[in-house]
ZALOMI-210678 format. One record per residue (C-alpha): x, y, z; residue in one letter. Coordinates in Angstrom, 3 decimals, decimal comma. Layout:
N
<site><u>X</u><v>Y</v><w>Z</w><residuo>A</residuo></site>
...
This chain:
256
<site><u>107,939</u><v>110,132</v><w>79,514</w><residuo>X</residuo></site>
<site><u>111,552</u><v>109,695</v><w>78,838</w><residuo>X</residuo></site>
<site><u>112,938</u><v>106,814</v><w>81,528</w><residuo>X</residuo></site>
<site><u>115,808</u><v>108,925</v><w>83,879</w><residuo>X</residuo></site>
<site><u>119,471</u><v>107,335</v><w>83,581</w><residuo>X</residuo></site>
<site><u>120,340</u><v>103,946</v><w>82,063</w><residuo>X</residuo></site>
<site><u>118,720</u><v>102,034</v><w>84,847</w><residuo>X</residuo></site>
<site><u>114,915</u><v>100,513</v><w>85,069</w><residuo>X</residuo></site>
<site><u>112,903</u><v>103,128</v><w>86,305</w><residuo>X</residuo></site>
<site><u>111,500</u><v>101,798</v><w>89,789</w><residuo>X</residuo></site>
<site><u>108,421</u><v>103,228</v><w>89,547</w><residuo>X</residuo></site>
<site><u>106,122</u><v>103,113</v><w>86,249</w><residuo>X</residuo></site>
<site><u>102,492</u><v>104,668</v><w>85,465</w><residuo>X</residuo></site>
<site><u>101,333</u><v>103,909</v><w>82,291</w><residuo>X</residuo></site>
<site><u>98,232</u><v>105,571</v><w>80,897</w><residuo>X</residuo></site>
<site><u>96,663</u><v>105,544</v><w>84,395</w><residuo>X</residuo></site>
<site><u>93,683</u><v>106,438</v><w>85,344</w><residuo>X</residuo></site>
<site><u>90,789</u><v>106,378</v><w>88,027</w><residuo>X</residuo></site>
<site><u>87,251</u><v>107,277</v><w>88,650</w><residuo>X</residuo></site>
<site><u>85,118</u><v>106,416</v><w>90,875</w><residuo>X</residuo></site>
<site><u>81,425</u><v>105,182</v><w>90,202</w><residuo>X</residuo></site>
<site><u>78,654</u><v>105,887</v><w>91,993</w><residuo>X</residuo></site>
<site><u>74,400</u><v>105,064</v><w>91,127</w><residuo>X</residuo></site>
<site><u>73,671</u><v>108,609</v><w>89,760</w><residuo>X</residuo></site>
<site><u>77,195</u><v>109,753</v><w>88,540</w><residuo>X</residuo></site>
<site><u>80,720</u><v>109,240</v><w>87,461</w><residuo>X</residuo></site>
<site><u>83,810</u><v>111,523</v><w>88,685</w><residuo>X</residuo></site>
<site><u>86,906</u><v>110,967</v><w>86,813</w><residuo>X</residuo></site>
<site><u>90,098</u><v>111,707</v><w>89,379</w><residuo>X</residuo></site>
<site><u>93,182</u><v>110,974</v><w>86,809</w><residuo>X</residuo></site>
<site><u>93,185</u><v>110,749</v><w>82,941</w><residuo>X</residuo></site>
<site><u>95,790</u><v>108,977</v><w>81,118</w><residuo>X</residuo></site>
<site><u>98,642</u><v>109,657</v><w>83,595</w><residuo>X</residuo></site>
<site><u>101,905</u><v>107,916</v><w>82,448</w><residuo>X</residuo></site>
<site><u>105,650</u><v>108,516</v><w>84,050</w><residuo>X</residuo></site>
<site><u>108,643</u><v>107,330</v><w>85,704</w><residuo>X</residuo></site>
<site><u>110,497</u><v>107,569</v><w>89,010</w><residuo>X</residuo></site>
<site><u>114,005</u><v>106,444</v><w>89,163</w><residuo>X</residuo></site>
<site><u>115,659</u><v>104,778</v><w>91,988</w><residuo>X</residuo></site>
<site><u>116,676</u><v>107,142</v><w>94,675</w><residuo>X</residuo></site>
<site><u>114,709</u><v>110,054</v><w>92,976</w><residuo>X</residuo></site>
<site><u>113,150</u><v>112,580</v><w>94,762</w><residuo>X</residuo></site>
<site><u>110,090</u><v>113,536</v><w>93,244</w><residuo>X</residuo></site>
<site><u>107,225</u><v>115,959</v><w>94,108</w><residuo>X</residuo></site>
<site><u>103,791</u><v>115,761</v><w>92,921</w><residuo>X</residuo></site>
<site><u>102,685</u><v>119,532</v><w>92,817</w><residuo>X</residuo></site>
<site><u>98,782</u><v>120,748</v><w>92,336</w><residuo>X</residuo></site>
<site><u>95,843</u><v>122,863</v><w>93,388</w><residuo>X</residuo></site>
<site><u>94,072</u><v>121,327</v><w>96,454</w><residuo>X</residuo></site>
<site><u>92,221</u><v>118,100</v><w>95,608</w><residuo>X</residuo></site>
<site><u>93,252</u><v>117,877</v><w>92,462</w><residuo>X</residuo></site>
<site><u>94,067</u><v>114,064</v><w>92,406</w><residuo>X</residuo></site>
<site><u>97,767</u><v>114,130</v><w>93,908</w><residuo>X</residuo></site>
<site><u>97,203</u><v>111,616</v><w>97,065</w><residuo>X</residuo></site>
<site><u>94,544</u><v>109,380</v><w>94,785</w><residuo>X</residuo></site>
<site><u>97,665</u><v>109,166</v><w>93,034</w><residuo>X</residuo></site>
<site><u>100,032</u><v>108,455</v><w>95,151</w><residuo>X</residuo></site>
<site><u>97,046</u><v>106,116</v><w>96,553</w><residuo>X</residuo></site>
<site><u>97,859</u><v>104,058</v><w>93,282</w><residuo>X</residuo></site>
<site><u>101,473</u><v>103,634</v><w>93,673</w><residuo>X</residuo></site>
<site><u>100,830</u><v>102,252</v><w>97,746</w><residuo>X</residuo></site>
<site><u>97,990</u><v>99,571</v><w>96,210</w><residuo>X</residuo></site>
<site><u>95,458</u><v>101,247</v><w>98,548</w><residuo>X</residuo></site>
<site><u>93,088</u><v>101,784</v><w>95,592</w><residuo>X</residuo></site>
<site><u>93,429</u><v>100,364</v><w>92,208</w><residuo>X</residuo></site>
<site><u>93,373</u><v>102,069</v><w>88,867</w><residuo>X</residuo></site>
<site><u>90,423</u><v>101,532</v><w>86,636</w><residuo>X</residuo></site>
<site><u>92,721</u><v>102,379</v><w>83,433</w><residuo>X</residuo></site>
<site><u>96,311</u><v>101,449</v><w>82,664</w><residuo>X</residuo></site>
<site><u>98,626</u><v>99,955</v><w>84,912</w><residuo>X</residuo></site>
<site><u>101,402</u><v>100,878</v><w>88,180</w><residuo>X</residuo></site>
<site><u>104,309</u><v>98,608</v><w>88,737</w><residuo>X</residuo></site>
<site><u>107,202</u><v>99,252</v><w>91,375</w><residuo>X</residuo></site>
<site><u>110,329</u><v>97,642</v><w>90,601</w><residuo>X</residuo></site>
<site><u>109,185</u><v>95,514</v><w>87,727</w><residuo>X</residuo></site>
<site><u>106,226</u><v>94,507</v><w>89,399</w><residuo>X</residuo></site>
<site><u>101,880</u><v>94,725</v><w>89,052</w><residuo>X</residuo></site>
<site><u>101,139</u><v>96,650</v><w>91,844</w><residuo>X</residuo></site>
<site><u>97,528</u><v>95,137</v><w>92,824</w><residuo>X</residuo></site>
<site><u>97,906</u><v>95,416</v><w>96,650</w><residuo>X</residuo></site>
<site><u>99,511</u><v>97,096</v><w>99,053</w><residuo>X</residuo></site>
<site><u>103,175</u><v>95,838</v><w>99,965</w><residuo>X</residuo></site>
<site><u>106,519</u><v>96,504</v><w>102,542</w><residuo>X</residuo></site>
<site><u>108,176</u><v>97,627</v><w>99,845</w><residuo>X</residuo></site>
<site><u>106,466</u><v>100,866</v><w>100,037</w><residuo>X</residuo></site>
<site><u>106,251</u><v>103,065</v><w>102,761</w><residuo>X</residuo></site>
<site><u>103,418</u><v>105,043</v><w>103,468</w><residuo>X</residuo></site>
<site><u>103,724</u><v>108,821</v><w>105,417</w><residuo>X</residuo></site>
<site><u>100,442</u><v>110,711</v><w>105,734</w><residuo>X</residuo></site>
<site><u>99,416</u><v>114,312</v><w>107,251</w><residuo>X</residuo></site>
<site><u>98,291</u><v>112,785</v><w>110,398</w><residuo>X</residuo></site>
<site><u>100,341</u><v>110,217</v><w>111,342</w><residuo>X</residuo></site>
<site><u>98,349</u><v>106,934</v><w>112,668</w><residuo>X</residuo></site>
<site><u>100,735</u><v>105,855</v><w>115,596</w><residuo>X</residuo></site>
<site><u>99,849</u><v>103,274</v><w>117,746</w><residuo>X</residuo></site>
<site><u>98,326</u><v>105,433</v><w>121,015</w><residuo>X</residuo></site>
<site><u>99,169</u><v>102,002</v><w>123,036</w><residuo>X</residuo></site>
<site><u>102,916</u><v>101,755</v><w>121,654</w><residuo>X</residuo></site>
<site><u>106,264</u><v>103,735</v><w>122,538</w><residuo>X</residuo></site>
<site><u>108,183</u><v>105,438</v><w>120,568</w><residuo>X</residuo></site>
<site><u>110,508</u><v>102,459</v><w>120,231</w><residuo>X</residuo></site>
<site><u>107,196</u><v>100,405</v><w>119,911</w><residuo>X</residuo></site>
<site><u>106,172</u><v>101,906</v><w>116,788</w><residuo>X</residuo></site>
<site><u>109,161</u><v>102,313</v><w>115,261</w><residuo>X</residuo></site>
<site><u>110,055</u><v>98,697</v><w>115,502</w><residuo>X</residuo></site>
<site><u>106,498</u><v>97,386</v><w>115,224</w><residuo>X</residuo></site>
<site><u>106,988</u><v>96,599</v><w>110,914</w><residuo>X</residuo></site>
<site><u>110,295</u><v>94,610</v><w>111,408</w><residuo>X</residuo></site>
<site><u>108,351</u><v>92,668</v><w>114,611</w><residuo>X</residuo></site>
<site><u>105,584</u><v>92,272</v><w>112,614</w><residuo>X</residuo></site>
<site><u>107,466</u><v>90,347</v><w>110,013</w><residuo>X</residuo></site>
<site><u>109,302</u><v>88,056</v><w>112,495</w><residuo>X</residuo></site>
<site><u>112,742</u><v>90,455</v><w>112,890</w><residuo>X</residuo></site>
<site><u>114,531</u><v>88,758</v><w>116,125</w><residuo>X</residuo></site>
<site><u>114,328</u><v>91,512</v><w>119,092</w><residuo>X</residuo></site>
<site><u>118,204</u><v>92,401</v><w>118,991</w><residuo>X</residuo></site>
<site><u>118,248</u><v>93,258</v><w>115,078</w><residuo>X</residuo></site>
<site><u>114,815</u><v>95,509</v><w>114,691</w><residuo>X</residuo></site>
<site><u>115,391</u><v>96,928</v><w>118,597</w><residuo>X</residuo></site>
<site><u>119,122</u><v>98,402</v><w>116,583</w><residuo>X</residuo></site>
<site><u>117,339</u><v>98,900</v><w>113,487</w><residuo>X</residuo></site>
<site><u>114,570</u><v>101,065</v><w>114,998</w><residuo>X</residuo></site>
<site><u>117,463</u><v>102,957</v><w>117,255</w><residuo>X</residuo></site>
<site><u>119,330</u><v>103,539</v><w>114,231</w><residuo>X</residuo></site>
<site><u>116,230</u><v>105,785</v><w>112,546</w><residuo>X</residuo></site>
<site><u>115,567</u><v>107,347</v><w>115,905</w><residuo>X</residuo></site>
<site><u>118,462</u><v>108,752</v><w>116,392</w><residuo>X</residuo></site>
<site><u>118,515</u><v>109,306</v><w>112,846</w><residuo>X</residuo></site>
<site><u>115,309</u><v>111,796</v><w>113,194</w><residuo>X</residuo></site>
<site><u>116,501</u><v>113,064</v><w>115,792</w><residuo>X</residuo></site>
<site><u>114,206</u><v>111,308</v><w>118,954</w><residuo>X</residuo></site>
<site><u>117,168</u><v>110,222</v><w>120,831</w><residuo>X</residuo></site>
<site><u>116,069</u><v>109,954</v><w>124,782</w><residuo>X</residuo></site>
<site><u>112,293</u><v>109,588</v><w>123,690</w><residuo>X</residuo></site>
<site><u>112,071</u><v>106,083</v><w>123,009</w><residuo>X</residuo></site>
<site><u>109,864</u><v>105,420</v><w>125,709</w><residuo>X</residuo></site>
<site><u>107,558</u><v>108,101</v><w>125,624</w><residuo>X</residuo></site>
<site><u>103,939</u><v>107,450</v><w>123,890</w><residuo>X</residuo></site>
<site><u>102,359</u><v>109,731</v><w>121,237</w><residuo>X</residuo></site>
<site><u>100,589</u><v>111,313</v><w>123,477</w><residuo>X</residuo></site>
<site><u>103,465</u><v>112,785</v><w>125,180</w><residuo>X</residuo></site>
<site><u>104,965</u><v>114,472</v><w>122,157</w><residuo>X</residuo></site>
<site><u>104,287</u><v>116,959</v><w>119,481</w><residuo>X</residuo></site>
<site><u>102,867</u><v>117,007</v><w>116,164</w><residuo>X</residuo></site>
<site><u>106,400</u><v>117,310</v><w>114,806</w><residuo>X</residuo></site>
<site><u>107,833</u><v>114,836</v><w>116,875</w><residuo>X</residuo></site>
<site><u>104,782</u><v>112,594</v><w>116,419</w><residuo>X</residuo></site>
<site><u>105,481</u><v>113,340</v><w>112,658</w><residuo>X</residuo></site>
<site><u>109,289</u><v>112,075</v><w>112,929</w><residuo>X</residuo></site>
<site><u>108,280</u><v>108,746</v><w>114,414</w><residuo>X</residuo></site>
<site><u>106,369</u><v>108,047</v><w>111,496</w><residuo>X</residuo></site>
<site><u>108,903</u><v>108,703</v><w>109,188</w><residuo>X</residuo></site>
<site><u>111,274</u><v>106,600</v><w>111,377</w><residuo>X</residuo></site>
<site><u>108,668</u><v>103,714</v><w>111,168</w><residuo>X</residuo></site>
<site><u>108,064</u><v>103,653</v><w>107,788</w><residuo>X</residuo></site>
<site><u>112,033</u><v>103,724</v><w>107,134</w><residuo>X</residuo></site>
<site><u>112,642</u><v>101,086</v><w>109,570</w><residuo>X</residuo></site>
<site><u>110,827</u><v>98,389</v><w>107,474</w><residuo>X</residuo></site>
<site><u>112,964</u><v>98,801</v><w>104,835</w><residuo>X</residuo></site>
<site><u>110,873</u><v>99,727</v><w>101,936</w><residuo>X</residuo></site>
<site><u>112,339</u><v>100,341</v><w>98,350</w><residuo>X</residuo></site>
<site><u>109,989</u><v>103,681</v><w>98,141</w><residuo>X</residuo></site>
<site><u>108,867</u><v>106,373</v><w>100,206</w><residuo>X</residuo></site>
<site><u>105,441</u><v>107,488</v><w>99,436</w><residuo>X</residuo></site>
<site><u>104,392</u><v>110,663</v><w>101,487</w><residuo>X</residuo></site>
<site><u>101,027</u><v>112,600</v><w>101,493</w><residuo>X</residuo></site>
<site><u>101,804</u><v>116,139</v><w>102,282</w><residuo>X</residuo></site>
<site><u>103,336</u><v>114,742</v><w>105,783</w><residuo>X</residuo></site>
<site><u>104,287</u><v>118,351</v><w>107,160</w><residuo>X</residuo></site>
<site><u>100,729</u><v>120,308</v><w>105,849</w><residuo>X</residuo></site>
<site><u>99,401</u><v>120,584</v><w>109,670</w><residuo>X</residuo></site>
<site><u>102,639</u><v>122,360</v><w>111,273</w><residuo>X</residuo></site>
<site><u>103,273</u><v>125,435</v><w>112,133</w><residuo>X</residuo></site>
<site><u>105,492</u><v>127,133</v><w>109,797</w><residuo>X</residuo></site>
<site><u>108,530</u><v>126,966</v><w>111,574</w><residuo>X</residuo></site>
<site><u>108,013</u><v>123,302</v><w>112,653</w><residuo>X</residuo></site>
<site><u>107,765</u><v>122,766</v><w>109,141</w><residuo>X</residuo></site>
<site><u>110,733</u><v>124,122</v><w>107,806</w><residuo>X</residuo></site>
<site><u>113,100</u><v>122,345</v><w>110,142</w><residuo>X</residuo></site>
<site><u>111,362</u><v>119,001</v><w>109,458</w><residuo>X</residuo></site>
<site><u>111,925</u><v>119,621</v><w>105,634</w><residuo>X</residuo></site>
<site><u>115,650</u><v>120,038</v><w>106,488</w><residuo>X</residuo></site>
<site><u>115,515</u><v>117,104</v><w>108,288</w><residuo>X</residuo></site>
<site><u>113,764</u><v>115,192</v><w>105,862</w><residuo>X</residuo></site>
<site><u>116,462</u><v>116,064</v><w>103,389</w><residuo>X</residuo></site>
<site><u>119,500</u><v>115,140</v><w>105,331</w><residuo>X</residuo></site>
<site><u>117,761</u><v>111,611</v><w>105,886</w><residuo>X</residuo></site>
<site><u>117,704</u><v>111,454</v><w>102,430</w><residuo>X</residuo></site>
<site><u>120,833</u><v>112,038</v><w>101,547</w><residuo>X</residuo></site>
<site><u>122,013</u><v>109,868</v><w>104,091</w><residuo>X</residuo></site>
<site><u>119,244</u><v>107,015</v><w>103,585</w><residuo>X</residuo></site>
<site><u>118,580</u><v>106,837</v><w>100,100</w><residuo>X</residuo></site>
<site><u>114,984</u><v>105,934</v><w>98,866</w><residuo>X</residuo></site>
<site><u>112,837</u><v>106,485</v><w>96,069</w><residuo>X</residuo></site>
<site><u>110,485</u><v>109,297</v><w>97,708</w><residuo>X</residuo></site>
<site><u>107,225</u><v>110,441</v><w>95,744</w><residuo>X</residuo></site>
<site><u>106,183</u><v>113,313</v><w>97,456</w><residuo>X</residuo></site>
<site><u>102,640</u><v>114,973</v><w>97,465</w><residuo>X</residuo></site>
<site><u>102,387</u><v>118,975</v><w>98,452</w><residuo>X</residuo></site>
<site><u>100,574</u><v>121,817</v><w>97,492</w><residuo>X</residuo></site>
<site><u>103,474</u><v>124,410</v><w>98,739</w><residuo>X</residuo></site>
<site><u>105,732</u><v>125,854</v><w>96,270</w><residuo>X</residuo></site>
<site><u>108,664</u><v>126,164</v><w>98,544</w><residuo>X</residuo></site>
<site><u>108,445</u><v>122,717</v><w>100,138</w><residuo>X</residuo></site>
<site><u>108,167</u><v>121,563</v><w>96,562</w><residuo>X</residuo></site>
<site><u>111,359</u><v>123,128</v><w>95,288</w><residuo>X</residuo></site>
<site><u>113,767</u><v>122,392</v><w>98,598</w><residuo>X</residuo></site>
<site><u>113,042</u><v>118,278</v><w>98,860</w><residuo>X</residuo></site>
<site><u>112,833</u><v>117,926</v><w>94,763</w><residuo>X</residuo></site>
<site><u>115,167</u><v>116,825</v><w>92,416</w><residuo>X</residuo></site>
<site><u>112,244</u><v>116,850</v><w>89,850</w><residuo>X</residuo></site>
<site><u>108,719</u><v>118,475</v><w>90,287</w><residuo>X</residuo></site>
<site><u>105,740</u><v>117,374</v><w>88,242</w><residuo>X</residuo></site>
<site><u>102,766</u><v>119,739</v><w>87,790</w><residuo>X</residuo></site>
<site><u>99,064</u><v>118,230</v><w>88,356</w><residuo>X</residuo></site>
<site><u>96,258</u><v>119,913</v><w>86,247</w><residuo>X</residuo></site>
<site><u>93,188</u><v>120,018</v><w>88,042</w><residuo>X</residuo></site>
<site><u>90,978</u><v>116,946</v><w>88,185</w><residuo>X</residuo></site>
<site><u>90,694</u><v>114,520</v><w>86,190</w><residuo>X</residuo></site>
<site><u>94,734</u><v>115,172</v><w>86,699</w><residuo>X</residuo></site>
<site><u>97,095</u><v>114,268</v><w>84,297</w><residuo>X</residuo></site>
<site><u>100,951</u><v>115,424</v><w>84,153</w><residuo>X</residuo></site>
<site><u>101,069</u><v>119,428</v><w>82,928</w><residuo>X</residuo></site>
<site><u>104,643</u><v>119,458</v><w>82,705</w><residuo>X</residuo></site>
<site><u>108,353</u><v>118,452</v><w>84,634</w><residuo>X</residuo></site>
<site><u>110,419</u><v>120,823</v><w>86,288</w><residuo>X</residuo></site>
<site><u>113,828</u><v>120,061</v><w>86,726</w><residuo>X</residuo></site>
<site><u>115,409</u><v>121,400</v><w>90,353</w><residuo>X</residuo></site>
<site><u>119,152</u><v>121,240</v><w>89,762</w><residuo>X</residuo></site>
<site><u>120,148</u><v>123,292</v><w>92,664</w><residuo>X</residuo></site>
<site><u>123,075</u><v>122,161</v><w>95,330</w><residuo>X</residuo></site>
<site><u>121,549</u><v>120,911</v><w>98,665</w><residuo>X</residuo></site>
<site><u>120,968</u><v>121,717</v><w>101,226</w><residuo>X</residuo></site>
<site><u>118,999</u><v>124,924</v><w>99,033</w><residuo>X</residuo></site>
<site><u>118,256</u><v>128,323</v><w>100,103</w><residuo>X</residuo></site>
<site><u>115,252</u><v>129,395</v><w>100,287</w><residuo>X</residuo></site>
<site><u>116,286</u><v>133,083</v><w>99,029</w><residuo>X</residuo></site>
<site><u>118,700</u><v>131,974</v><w>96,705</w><residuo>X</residuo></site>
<site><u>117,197</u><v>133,633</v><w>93,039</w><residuo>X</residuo></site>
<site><u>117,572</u><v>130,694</v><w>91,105</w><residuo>X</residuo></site>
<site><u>115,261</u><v>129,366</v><w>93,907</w><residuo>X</residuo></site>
<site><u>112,977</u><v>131,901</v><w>93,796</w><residuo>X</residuo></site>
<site><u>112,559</u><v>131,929</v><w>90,101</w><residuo>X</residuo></site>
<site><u>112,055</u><v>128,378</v><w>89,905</w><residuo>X</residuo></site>
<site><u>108,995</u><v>129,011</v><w>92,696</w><residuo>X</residuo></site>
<site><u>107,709</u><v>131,287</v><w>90,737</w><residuo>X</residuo></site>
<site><u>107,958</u><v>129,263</v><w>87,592</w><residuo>X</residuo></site>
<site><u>106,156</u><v>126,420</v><w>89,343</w><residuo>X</residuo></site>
<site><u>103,460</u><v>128,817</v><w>90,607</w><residuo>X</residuo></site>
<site><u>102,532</u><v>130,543</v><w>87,428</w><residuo>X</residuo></site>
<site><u>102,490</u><v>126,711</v><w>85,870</w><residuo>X</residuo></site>
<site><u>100,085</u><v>125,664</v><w>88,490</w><residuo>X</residuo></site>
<site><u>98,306</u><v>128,723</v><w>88,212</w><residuo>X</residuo></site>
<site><u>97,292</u><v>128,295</v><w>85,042</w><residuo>X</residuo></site>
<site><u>95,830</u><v>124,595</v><w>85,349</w><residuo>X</residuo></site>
<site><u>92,955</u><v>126,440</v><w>87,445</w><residuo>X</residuo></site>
């Protein structure tokens, strides 16, 4: 795939691919899957339900390995799982025992961060997702979109070059959802990071994207890359919106 810009793409597949053994059988997940992320690029990996989109993303994080080819993230092997990615999943695995404030700051602590620079750190991406006045609550307390925001604030408060994030608004209801897209997006624009994004919802996929790529079923492999150059923040019933959902769809569509 053609490398995006001048610069060193930050994130690199090349000719991955993964199955998993078992005694009686062998089930092939992703075939020969090579492409490129650029820094700051928001990407969307878009596909039919299970068809290989978190394994992949799974790849990038170091949480599995590939049994073909080879990842690297900013020039690098990837052969473990590192702080330089950020991980965001569905359900979000907050520490029940922790604050909101406790979570958030708990990479930066974790890695030795004095209290005064990750306590302003972790403030900074509260109020940023918008949890001002609920740092001392506990997960319990709050909703799955809130719950959902303190992740995101977590994973952006240890400072990782990439975003990685596993269809992170697929359990909310529908309005929840759209007002956490729109305030994914404006964190985004205002925090820049390399975001790979996995979803299976053609609208989702078209606001957040600069650049969607379309999964085949499994074994996956890349069908084709659709460009989204629309302004943001994008309407959803704007017709060039529409058509490229529609475009997307019918692309997907026929990978069944």
């Amino acid at each position: 795939m053609e490398h995006h810009g001048e610069l060193t793409p930050i994130i690199s597949l090349r000719h991955v691919g993964k199955t998993y053994m078992s005694v009686h059988r062998s089930n092939e997940v992703v075939r020969d899957v090579s492409l490129d992320v650029a820094e700051n690029e928001f990407v969307v990996l878009f596909g039919p339900g299970q068809c290989g989109k978190t394994t992949l993303l799974n790849l990038i994080a170091g949480l599995q390995l590939p049994t073909a080819g080879e990842v690297y993230v900013d020039g690098k092997k990837v052969e473990a799982p590192g702080p330089d990615r950020g991980v965001v999943y569905q359900t979000t695995a907050l520490f029940p025992f922790c604050t909101v404030m406790g979570n958030v700051e708990f990479g930066p602590k974790s890695r030795g961060v004095d209290k005064k620079t990750r306590r302003e750190r972790a403030q900074y991406f509260i109020d940023l997702v918008g949890l001002q006045g609920f740092e001392n609550s506990y997960p319990n307390r709050l909703s799955g979109g809130m719950r959902q925001r303190v992740g995101i604030a977590r994973a952006y408060a240890n400072d990782p070059k990439v975003m990685l994030m596993d269809e992170p608004f697929g359990h909310l209801d529908a309005q929840t959802r759209y007002m956490m897209e729109a305030e994914l997006e404006k964190l985004w624009q205002k925090e820049k990071r390399t975001v790979v994004f996995v979803t299976n919802n053609s609208e989702e996929a078209v606001y957040l994207a600069d650049r969607i790529l379309i999964l085949t079923n499994t074994p996956t492999h890349v069908k084709e890359e659709v460009r989204v150059d629309l302004p943001r923040p994008r309407q959803y019933s704007d017709p060039a919106f529409l058509a490229i959902r529609r475009r997307i769809e019918e692309l997907c569509d026929d990978t069944l």
